[in-house]
C-alpha positions in Angstrom: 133.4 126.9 108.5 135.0 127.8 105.7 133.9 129.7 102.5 134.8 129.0 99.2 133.7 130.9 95.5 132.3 129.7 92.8 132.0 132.0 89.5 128.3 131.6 88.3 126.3 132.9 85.5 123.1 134.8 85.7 121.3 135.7 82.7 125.0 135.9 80.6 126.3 137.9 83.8 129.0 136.5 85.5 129.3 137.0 89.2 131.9 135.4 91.5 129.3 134.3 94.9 130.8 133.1 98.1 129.4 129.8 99.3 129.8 128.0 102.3 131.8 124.2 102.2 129.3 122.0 101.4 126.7 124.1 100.3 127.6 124.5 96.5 125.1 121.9 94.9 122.6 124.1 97.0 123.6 127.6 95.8 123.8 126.3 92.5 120.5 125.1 92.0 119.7 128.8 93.6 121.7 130.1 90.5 119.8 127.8 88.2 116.5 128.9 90.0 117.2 132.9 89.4 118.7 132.5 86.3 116.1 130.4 84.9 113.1 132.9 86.3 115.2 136.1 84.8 115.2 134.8 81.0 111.7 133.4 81.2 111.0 137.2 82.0 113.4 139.0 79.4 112.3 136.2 76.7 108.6 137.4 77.5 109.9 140.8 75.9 107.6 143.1 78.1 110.4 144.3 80.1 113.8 145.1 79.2 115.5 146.6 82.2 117.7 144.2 84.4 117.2 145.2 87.5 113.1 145.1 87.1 113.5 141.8 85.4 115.5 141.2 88.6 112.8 142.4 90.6 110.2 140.5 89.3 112.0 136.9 89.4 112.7 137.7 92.6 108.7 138.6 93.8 108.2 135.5 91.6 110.5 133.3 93.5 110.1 135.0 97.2 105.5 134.5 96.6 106.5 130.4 95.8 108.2 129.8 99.0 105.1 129.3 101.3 103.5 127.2 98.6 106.6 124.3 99.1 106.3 122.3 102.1 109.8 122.5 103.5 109.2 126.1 102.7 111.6 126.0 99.3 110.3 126.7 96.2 109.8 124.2 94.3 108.3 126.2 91.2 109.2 129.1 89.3 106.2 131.6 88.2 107.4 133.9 84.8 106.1 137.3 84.0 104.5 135.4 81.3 102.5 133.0 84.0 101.3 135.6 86.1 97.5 136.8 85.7 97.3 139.8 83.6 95.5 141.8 86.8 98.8 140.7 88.5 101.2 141.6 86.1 99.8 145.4 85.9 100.0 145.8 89.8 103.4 144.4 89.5 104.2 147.0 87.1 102.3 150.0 88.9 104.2 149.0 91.8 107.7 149.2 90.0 106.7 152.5 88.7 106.1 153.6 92.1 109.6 152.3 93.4 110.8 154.1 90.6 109.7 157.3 91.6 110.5 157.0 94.9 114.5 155.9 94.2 113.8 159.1 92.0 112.8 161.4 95.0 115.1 160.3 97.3 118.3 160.6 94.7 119.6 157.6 96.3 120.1 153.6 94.6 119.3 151.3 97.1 
């Protein structure tokens, strides 16, 4: 099977993805998906950082999978949806990953 690339945009970032034949429509409603749950977080304005807004869209997106019946989500939860209980675990637990990466010196 052969791959092809498409240049995509995620929250004004370009990135060139490769993509099976066949399966573009697919990875771009994917794209859609991600970028869509990434600007609903930024345009919240609690949280600034890319690669926690990252984080969080993709918690948000990875918790909705069970809830669709052929197992794809089918709903996008925002930092701005999730229960306020919710939202500070979600933030204790990014500070924790933060010191960890800290401690270990390493990026994953």
């Amino acid at each position: 099977m052969s791959t092809k690339q498409l240049d995509v945009q995620i929250m004004g970032q370009s990135y060139i993805l490769g993509c099976p034949e066949g399966g573009e429509e697919r990875l771009l409603s994917a794209v859609s998906k991600v970028d869509a749950a990434m600007c609903k977080i930024r345009d919240a304005g609690k949280i600034k950082a890319r690669d926690r807004i990252a984080v969080l869209a993709a918690l948000n997106l990875a918790f909705d999978l069970p809830e669709a019946p052929s197992g794809i989500a089918t709903t996008t939860t925002a930092a701005a949806d999730i229960p306020e209980a919710s939202h500070v675990r979600l933030t204790q637990l990014l500070k924790r990953i933060d010191q960890v990466l800290e401690q270990d010196g390493q990026l994953i």
